[in-house]
ZAMARGU-4260 file (C-alpha; in steps of 0.2 Angstrom, whole numbers, plus 5000, padded with zeros to 4 digits):
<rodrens>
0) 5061/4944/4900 | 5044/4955/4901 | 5029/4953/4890 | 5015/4968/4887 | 5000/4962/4893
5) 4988/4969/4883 | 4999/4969/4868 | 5002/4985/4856 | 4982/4988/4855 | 4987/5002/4870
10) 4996/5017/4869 | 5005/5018/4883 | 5011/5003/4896 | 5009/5014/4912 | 5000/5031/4915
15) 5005/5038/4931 | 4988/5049/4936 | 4989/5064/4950 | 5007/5066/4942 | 5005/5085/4947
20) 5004/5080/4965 | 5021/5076/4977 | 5020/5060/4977 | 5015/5056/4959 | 5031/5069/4954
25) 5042/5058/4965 | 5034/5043/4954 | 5039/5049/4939 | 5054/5054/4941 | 5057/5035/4948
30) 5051/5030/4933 | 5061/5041/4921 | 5076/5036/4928 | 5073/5016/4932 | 5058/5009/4919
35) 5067/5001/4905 | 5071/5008/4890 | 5056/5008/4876 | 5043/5007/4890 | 5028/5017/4885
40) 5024/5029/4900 | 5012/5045/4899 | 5009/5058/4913 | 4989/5063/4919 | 4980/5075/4928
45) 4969/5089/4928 | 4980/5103/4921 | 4989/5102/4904 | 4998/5116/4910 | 5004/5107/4925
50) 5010/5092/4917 | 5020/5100/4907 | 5029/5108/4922 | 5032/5091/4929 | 5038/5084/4913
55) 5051/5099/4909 | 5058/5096/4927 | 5063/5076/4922 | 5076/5067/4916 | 5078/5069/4897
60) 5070/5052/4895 | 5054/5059/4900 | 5055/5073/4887 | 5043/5065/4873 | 5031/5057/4886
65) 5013/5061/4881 | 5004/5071/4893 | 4985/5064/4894 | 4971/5077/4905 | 4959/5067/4916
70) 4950/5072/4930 | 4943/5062/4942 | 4924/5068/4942 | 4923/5067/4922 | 4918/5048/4921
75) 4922/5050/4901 | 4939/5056/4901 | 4942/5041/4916 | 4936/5028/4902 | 4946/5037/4889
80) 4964/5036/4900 | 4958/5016/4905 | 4957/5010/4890 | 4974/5020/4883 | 4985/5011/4894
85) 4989/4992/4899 | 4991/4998/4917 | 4988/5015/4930 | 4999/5020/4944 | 4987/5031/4954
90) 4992/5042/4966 | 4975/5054/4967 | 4968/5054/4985 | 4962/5052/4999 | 4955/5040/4986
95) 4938/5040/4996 | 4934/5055/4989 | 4941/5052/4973 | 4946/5033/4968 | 4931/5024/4962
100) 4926/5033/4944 | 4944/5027/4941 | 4946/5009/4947 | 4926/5007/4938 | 4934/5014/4922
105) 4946/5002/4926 | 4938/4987/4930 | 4928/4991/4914 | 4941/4992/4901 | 4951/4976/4907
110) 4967/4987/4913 | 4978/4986/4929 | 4978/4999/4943 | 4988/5001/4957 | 4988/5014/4971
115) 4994/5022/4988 | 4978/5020/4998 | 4978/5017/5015 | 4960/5020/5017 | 4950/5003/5022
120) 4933/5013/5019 | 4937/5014/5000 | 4947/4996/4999 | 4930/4989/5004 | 4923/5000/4993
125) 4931/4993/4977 | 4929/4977/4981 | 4910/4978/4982 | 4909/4988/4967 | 4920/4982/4953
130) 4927/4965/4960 | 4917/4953/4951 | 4919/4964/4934 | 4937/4964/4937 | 4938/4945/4937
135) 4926/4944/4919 | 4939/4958/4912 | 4957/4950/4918 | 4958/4969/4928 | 4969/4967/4941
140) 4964/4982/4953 | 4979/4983/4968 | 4977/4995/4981 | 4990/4997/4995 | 5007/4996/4984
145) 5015/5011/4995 | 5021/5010/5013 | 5004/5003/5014 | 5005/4989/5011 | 5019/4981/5002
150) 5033/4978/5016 | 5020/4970/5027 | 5012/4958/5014 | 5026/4952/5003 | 5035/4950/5020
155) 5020/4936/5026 | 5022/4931/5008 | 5038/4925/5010 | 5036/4919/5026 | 5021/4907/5020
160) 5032/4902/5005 | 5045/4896/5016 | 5037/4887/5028 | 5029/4879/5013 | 5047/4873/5005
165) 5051/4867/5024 | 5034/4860/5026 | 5032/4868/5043 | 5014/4869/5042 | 5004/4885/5042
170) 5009/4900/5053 | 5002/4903/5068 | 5004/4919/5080 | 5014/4932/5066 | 5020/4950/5073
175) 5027/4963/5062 | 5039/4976/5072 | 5041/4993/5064 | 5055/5003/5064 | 5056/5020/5054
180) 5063/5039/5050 | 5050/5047/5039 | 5041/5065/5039 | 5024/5065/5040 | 5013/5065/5025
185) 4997/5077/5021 | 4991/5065/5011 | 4990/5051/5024 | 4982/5065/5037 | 4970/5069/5022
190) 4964/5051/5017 | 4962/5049/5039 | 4951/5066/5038 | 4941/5059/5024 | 4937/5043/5034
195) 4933/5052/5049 | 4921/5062/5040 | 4914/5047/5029 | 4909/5040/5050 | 4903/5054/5054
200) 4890/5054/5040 | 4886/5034/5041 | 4892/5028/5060 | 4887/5010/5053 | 4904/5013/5045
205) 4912/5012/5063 | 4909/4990/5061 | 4920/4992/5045 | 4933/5000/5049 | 4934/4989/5067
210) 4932/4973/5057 | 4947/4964/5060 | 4942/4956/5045 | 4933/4971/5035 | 4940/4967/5019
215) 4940/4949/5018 | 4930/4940/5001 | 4919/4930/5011 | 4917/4936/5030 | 4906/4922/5037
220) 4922/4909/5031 | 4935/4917/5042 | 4938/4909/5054 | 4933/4912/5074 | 4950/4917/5083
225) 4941/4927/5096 | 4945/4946/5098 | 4961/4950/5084 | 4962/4969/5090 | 4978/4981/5085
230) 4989/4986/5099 | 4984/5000/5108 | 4996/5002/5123 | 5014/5001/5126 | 5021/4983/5132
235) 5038/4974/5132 | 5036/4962/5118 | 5040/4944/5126 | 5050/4938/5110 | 5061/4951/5110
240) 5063/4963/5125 | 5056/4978/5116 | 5046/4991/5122 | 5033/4991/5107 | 5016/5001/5105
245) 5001/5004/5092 | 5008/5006/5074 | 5003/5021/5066 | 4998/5007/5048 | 4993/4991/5058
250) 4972/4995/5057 | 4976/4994/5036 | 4989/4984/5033 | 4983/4969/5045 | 4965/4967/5035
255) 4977/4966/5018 | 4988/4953/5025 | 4971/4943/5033 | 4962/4947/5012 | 4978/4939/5006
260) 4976/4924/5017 | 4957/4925/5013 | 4961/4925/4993 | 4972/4911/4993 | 4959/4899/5002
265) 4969/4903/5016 | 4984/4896/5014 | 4993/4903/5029 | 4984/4894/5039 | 4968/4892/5046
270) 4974/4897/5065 | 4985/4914/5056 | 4984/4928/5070 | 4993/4943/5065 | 4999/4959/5071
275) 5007/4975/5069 | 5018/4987/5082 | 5031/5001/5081 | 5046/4994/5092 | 5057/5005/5103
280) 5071/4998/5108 | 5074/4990/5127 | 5078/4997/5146 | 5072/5014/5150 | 5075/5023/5135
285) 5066/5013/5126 | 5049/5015/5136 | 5052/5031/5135 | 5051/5033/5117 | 5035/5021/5116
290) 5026/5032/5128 | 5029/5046/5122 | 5025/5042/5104 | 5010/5034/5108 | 5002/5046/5118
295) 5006/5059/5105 | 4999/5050/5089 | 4984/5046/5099 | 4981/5063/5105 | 4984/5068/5086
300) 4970/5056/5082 | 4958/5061/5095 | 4960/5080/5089 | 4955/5076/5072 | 4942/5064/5077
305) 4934/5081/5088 | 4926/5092/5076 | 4930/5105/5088 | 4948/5103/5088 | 4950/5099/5072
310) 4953/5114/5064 | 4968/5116/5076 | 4975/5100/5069 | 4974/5105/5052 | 4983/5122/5054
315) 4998/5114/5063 | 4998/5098/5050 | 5005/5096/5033 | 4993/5102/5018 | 4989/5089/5007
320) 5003/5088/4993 | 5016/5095/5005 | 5030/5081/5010 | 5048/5081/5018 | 5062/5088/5010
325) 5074/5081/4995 | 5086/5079/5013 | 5075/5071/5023 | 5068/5059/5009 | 5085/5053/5007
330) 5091/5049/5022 | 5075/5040/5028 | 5072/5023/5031 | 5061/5007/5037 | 5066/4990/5044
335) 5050/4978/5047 | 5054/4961/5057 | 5042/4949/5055 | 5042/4934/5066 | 5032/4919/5063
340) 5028/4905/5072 | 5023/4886/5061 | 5009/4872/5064 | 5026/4863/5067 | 5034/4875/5081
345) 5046/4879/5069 | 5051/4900/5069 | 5055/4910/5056 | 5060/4929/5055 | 5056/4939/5037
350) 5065/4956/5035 | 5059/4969/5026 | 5070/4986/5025 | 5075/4998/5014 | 5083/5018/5013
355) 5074/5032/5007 | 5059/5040/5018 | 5047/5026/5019 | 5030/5037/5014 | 5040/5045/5000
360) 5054/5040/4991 | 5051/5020/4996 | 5035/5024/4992 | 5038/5028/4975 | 5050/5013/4971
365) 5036/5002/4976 | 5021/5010/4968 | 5032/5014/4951 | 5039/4996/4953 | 5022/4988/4955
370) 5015/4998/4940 | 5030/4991/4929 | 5026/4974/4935 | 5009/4976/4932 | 5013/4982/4914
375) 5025/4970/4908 | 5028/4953/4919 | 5014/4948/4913 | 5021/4929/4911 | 5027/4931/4927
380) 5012/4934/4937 | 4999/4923/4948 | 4983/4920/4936 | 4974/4930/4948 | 4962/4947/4942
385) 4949/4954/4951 | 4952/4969/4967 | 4969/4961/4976 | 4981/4963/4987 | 5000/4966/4980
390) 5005/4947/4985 | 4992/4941/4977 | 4992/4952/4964 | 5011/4951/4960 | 5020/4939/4971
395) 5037/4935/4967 | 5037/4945/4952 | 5037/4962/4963 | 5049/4954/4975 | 5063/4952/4962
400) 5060/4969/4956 | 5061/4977/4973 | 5077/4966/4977 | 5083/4971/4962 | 5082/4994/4970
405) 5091/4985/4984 | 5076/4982/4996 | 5080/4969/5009 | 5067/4956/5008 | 5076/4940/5018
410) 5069/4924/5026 | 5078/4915/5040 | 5074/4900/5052 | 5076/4906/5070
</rodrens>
């Protein structure tokens, strides 16, 4: 059963906003096929005309959706949209640039927001700007409900939640192994650019984004594990024989998981370690694979951090709003492994997998399902508000919907 949580006061339940965009057409059109019948979704963005493109090209269901303009450097037509709707799916990056008129006019008008960012700069942003306001409104701003970071953090979720029912302790030493087919998205390569350029200006920003625990609510209560750094050579994983190397995600996704623990008084534990690495595969082919693939990401990165080799970078990478083809979204796919280890010495493994290009068409199950569980579960969701993380933000509530689009999301003792 789902409940409105802001009651019929709003016009819509969810606003998808940047509906124009790839990613927030791929939204939609989730939604139009999958939100349930009678939920109250509208389309935004700059260009009447536009949205009215997108809508003609969706399902039937999506025929009489309202179409709302709203651009992100009109502060008025933000506050408008905000206080519209019980929850926003944005999809308007790198957010950066563009994200905080939004989640203000969020936090300010008591409704939920949840977004794509990978962008630790901007996370840290919000939470300094509109955290405490979004606790005295009942606003619960999520970022990171794509690729980044859902998999990784309902994955430790569900980890912590059954070493809980075992009473294993907390976890200790936690390592997520990636696996993936995907394209590459402009987005992500934009949001990246954004931050390069955001150092550039400020170099203090460098301690940020290096911050193992950047985006933690209180930094001087973390506790002192010694040097927590992300991967950044290959290696054969002594657990389980792989080749493994730096994952591409781990910088942002790790600081979500550690804000999690951090939110929940640390619950995980007080001696949690956790990392993030793309897996290979074993013998020679596999360290094959790792090498190569590391040393082209990080010659990718070191191009676009160069201002002189920049430009090249951008002519040979995708534009933003550009993404993979219908094909190549379909036949994608991610599998995360994450093994834990308990206070106890018990072990656990949590897999999270499912089909569909992980940066686009998983990507828009988890953001479309996380702004449906925003909008209507609200009986269903932890009595948390404020700038969270999708675990602490939605818990369970999102795991069931996400099992339910056939995600793997299992917990077994090892």
């Amino acid at each position: 059963m789902t409940t409105r949580a802001h009651g019929p006061a709003r016009t819509h339940d969810v606003v998808v906003f940047g509906a124009t965009g790839f990613v927030g057409r791929l939204v939609a059109a989730y939604l139009a096929e999958h939100a349930p019948e009678g939920t109250r979704i509208a389309l935004a963005g700059r260009s009447e005309r536009r949205l009215e493109e997108v809508r003609a090209g969706l399902p039937a269901t999506a025929r009489d959706w309202p179409l709302v303009v709203a651009d992100a450097a009109d502060p008025t037509s933000l506050r408008a949209l905000a206080e519209s709707t019980t929850a926003i799916a944005s999809t308007v990056g790198p957010y950066l640039r563009y994200g905080l008129p939004l989640v203000e006019a969020c936090a300010d008008a008591g409704t939920h927001y949840a977004d794509l960012t990978g962008e630790v700069l901007f996370v840290r942003q919000a939470i300094d700007a509109v955290d405490v306001r979004a606790r005295e409104t009942g606003a619960r701003i999520v970022t990171a409900c794509g690729y980044d970071s859902v998999p990784s953090d309902l994955g430790v979720h569900l980890l912590h939640e059954r070493a809980v029912s075992d009473a294993a302790g907390g976890l200790l030493d936690t390592t997520l192994h990636a696996k993936s087919k995907g394209g590459l998205s402009g987005g992500t390569i934009d949001s990246s650019r954004a931050q390069l350029e955001a150092v550039a200006t400020d170099r203090s920003l460098r301690k940020v984004i290096f911050d193992a625990y950047a985006l933690s609510p209180d930094r001087a209560a973390e506790p002192d594990l010694g040097k927590e750094r992300d991967a950044s050579s290959v290696f054969v994983d002594a657990e389980t024989g792989d080749w493994v190397g730096p994952f591409i995600m781990a910088g942002f996704n790790t600081r979500i998981v550690r804000r999690s623990n951090a939110l929940r008084g640390h619950a995980y534990g007080r001696r949690f370690r956790y990392r993030e690495v793309s897996a290979y595969g074993k013998g020679l082919r596999g360290r094959r694979r790792a090498t190569v693939f590391t040393a082209l990401s990080g010659l990718a990165f070191a191009g676009m951090a160069n201002p002189r080799t920049r430009p090249i970078v951008d002519r040979l990478a995708p534009s933003p709003g550009e993404g993979p083809s219908e094909q190549a979204r379909r036949t994608g796919w991610f599998s995360m492994k994450i093994r834990t280890t308990t206070e106890t010495g018990r072990r656990y493994l949590a897999t999270v997998a499912a089909q569909g290009d992980p940066g686009y068409a998983a990507t828009a199950v988890m953001l479309g399902e996380s702004a449906l569980c925003l909008a209507l579960d609200g009986a269903q969701l932890p009595p948390a508000a404020g700038v969270l993380t999708p675990s602490t933000a939605m818990g369970d509530a999102l795991v069931e919907r996400l099992r339910a689009q056939d995600f793997t999301m299992t917990v077994a003792e090892v």
